[in-house]
C-alpha positions in Angstrom: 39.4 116.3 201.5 40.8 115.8 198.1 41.6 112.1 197.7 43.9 110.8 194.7 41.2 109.5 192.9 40.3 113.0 192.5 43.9 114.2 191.4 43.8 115.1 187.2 47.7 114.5 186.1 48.4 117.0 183.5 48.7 114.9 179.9 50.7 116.1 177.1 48.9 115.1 174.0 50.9 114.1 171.2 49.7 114.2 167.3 51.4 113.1 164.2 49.4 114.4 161.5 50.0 114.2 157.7 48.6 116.0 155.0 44.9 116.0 156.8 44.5 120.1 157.4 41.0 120.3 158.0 40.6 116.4 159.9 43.7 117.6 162.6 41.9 121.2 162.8 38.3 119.6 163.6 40.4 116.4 165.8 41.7 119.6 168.3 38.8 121.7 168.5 36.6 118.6 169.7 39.5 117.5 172.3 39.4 121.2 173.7 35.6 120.9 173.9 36.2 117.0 175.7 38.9 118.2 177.7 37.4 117.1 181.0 39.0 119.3 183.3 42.1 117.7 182.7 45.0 120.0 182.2 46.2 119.6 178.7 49.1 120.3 176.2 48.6 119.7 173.1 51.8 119.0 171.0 51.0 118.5 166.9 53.6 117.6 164.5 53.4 117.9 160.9 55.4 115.6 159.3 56.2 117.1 155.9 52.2 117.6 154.8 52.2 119.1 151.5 48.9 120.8 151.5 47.9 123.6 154.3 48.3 121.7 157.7 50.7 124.5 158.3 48.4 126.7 157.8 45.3 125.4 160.0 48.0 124.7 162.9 48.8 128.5 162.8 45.7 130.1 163.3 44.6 127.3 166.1 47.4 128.6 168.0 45.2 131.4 169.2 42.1 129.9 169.5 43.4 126.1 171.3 45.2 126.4 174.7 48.6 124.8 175.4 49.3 124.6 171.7 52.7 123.4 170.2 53.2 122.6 166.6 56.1 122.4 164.6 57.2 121.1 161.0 59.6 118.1 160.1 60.9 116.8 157.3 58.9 113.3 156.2 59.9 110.8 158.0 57.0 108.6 159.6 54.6 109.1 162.9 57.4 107.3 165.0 59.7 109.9 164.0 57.3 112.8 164.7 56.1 111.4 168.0 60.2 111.2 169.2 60.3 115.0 168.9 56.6 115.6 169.9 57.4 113.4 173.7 60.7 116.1 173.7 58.9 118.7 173.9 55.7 117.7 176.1 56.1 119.7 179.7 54.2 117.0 181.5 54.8 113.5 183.2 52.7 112.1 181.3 52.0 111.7 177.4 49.0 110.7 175.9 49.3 109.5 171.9 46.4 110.3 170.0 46.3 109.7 166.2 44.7 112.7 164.1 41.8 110.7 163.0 40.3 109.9 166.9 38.0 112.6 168.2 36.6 111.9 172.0 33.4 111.1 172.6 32.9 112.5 175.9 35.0 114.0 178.5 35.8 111.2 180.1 38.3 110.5 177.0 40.9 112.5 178.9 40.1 111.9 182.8 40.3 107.9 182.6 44.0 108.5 181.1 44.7 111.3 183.7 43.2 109.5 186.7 45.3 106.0 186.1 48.4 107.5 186.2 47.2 109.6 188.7 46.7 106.9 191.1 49.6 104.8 190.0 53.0 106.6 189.5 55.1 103.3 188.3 56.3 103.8 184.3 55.8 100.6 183.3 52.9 100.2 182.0 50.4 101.8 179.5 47.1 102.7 179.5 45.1 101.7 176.4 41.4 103.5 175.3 38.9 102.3 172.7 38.3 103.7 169.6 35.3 103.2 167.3 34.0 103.8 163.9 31.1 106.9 163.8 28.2 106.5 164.1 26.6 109.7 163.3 26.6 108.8 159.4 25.2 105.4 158.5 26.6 105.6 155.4 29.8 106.0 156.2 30.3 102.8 157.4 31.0 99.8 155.1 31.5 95.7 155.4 35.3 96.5 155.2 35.6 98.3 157.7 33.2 95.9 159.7 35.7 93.3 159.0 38.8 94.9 160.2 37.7 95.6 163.7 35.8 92.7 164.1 36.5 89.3 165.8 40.6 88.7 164.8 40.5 92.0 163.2 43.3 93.1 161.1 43.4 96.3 162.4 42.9 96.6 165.9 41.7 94.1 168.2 39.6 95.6 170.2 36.3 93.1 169.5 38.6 90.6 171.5 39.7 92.6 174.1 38.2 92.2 177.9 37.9 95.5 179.7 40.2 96.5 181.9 42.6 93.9 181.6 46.3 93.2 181.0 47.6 93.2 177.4 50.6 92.5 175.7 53.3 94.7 173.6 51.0 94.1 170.1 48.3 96.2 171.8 49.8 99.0 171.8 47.7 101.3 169.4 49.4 104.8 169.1 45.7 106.0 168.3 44.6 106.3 172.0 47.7 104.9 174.8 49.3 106.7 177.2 53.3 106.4 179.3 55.0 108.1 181.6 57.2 110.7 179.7 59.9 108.7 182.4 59.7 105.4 180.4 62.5 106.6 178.4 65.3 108.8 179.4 65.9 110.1 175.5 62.9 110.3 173.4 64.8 111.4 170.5 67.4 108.0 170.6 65.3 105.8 172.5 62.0 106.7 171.7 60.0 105.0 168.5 62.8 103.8 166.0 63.6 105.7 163.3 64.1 103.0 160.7 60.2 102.4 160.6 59.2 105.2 158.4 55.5 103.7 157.7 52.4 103.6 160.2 53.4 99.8 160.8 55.3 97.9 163.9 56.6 101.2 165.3 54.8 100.9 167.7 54.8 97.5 168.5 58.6 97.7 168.3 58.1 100.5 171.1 56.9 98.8 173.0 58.4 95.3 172.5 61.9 96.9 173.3 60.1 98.6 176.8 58.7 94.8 177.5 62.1 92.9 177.9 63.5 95.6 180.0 64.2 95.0 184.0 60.6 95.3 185.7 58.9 94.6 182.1 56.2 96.9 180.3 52.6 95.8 180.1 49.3 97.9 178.5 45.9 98.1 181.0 43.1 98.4 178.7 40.2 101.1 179.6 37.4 101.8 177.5 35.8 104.3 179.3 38.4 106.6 177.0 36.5 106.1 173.9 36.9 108.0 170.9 35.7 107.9 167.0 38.1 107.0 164.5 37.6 109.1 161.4 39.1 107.1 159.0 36.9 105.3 156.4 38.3 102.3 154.3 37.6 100.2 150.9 39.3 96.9 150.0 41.9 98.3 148.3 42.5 100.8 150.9 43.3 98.3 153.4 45.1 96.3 151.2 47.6 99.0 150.5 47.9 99.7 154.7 48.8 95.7 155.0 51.3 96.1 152.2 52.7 98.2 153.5 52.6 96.5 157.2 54.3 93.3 155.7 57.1 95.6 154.5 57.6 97.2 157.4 57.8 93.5 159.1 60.9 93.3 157.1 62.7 96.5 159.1 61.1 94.2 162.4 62.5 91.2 161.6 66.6 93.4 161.0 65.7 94.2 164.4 64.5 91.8 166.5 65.0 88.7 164.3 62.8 86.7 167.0 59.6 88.4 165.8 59.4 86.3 163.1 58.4 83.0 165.5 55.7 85.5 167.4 54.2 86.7 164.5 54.5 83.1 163.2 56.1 83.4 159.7 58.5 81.1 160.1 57.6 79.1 157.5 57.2 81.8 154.7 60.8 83.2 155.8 61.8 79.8 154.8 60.0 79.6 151.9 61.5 82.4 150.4 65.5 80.7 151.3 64.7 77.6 149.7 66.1 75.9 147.0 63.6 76.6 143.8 62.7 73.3 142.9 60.9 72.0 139.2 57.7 72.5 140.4 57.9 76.1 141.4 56.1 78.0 138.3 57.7 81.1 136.7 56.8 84.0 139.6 55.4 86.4 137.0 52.5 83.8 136.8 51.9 83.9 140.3 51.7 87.4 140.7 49.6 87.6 138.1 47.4 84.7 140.0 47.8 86.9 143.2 46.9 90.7 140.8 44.2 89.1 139.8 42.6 88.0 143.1 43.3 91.5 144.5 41.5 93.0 141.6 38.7 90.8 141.8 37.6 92.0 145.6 38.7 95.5 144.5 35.7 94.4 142.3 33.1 93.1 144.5 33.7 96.2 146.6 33.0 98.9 144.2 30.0 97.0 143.1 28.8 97.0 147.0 28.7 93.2 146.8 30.7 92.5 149.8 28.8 91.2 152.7 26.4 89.9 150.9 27.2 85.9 151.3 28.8 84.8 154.6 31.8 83.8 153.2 33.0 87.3 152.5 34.5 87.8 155.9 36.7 85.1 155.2 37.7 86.4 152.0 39.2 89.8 153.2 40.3 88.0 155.9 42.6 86.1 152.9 43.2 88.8 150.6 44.5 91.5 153.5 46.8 88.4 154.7 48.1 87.8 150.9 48.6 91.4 150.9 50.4 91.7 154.1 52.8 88.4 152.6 53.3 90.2 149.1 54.9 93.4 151.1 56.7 91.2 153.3 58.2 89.4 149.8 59.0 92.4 148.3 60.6 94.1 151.1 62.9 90.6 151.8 63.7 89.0 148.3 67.2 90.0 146.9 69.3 88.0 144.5 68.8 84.9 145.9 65.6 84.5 147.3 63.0 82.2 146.0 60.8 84.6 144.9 58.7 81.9 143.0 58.4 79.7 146.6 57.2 82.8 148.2 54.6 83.6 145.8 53.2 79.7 145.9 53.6 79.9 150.4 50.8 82.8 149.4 48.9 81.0 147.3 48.7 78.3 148.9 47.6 80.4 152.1 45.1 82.3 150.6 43.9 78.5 149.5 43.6 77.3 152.8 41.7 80.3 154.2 39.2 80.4 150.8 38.8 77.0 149.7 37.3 75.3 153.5 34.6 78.4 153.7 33.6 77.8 149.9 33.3 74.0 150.4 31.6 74.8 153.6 29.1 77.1 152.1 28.6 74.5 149.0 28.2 71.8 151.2 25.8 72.7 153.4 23.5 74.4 150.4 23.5 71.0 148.7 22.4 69.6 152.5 19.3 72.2 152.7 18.6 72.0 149.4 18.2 68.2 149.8 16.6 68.3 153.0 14.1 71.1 151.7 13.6 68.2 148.4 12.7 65.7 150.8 10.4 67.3 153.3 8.4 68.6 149.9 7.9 64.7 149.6 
């Protein structure tokens, strides 16, 4: 007898992809290969890619089952997924980035089997993803960094498996929903205003959250999959530029956010009243430039990582750079731009300048100790 543990729901897998032709064309061959038994659409959207997506997408038609691709306009990975989740056939829709290839075929069955067994649409279920580890070299201290304890990107290092989680977990990489959980994709669905790869999600699922019966995510990493997506300093520097201006279109919309993601005090920094202290704001960018270019630095010359204070270095730097898009998205006419820039500063000082003495201190300490045991 066939119980409904055993019971595969069909998935309909959704994938933005832009400009990546050859990542999205190896990402779907491997998901075919992992597929698990699980009955599977796959449903790729091209959002505007300039170089031959369009192309690779074509000829996989006859080579991957179940797939459905079409090409948009520009307009973001919330966009795309909208008209992706309108056309999926089945209950149930898995988003996948284009960079996260499955390591086994479990990827798909632990997705499948949940909502298998539990038919309610509100919740998610959240997989893993991981850097390779098939090329050594591939991976770098950055990248380290970012998934690491209170990492920047996603926060798995933190998570405890198979657990509830709240709406900031939910990473479009590898999270599945009931198609159900909204009744128009299209004007319900991700919102349109957030055009970068930054709070759309969270927004998502934020809005899902303070609805009747509420929305929580169920974290699984028996889905695991590899995130092809390597990173330098001033990679990740641009993505959390662009994250703090994309905070901006979060805050127009849910002007509580800024108390939960605890900038309440650089909002107000940036309404003051300039005051005779506050320097002329070109010198602080060129302060802030300056800092940015100096990890840009340490990272080309492979120097980061190699003192323990590095970690919380990025940690400052991607936090200044997350503030700086946040500034520049905000500031109009009669903002405090020069308040702003010294709120950053004065940040990144906080999170530097305790390490450095740290480190300092306690050299001086072993260095002594080390003098006196000689005598």
């Amino acid at each position: 007898m066939t119980s409904i543990a055993d019971y595969l729901a069909p998935l309909s897998v959704v994938i933005p992809t832009y400009n990546r032709a050859e990542l999205i064309g190896e990402t779907l061959r491997i998901c075919n290969q992992h597929a698990g038994g699980v009955p599977l659409e796959f449903i790729v959207i091209d959002d505007g890619s300039t170089d031959h997506t369009p192309q690779v997408l074509h000829k996989l038609e006859a080579e991957i089952p179940g797939l459905t691709w079409r090409s948009v306009e520009n307009g973001g990975p919330g966009q795309a997924r909208n008209l992706g989740c309108s056309l999926a056939k089945h209950d149930v829709i898995l988003f996948l980035g284009d960079d996260i290839q499955p390591l086994n075929d479990d990827f798909f069955r632990v997705h499948s089997r949940i909502h298998a067994a539990f038919p309610s649409d509100r919740y998610a279920v959240l997989g893993k993803a991981v850097w390779p580890t098939k090329e050594p070299a591939y991976f770098n201290f950055v990248m380290a960094h970012i998934q690491g304890h209170r990492g920047e990107q996603f926060g798995y290092a933190d998570m405890i498996p198979y657990s509830w989680l709240d709406c900031r977990f939910f990473y479009t990489i590898n999270i599945s929903v009931k198609k159900s959980v909204v009744s128009d994709w299209k004007l319900e669905g991700f919102r349109p205003e957030l055009t970068l790869a930054a709070f759309e999600d969270v927004e998502f699922a934020y809005r899902l959250s303070k609805q009747v019966g509420g929305f929580k995510i169920f974290y699984d990493p028996g889905s695991i999959g590899q995130h092809i997506h390597p990173y330098t300093a001033e990679g990740f520097m641009a993505r959390q530029h662009a994250a703090g201006m994309m905070a901006k279109v979060l805050f127009d919309i849910h002007p509580e956010m800024v108390e939960v993601l605890h900038l309440v005090d650089f909002m107000q920094s940036l309404r003051s009243q300039p005051n005779a202290t506050n320097c002329a704001s070109a010198d602080y960018l060129s302060i802030i430039e300056g800092i940015k270019a100096w990890v840009r630095v340490l990272d080309r010359q492979h120097a980061l990582g190699r003192a323990a204070w590095h970690n919380d270095l990025l940690t400052a730097v991607f936090h200044l750079s997350f503030l700086q898009g946040l500034l520049i998205a905000s500031a109009d006419a009669t903002s405090n731009i020069s308040g702003a820039y010294e709120y950053i500063l004065d940040k990144f000082s906080q999170h530097i300048n305790c390490v450095i003495d740290h480190e300092l201190t306690a050299h001086e300490f072993m260095k002594a100790g080390f003098l006196r045991a000689g005598h």
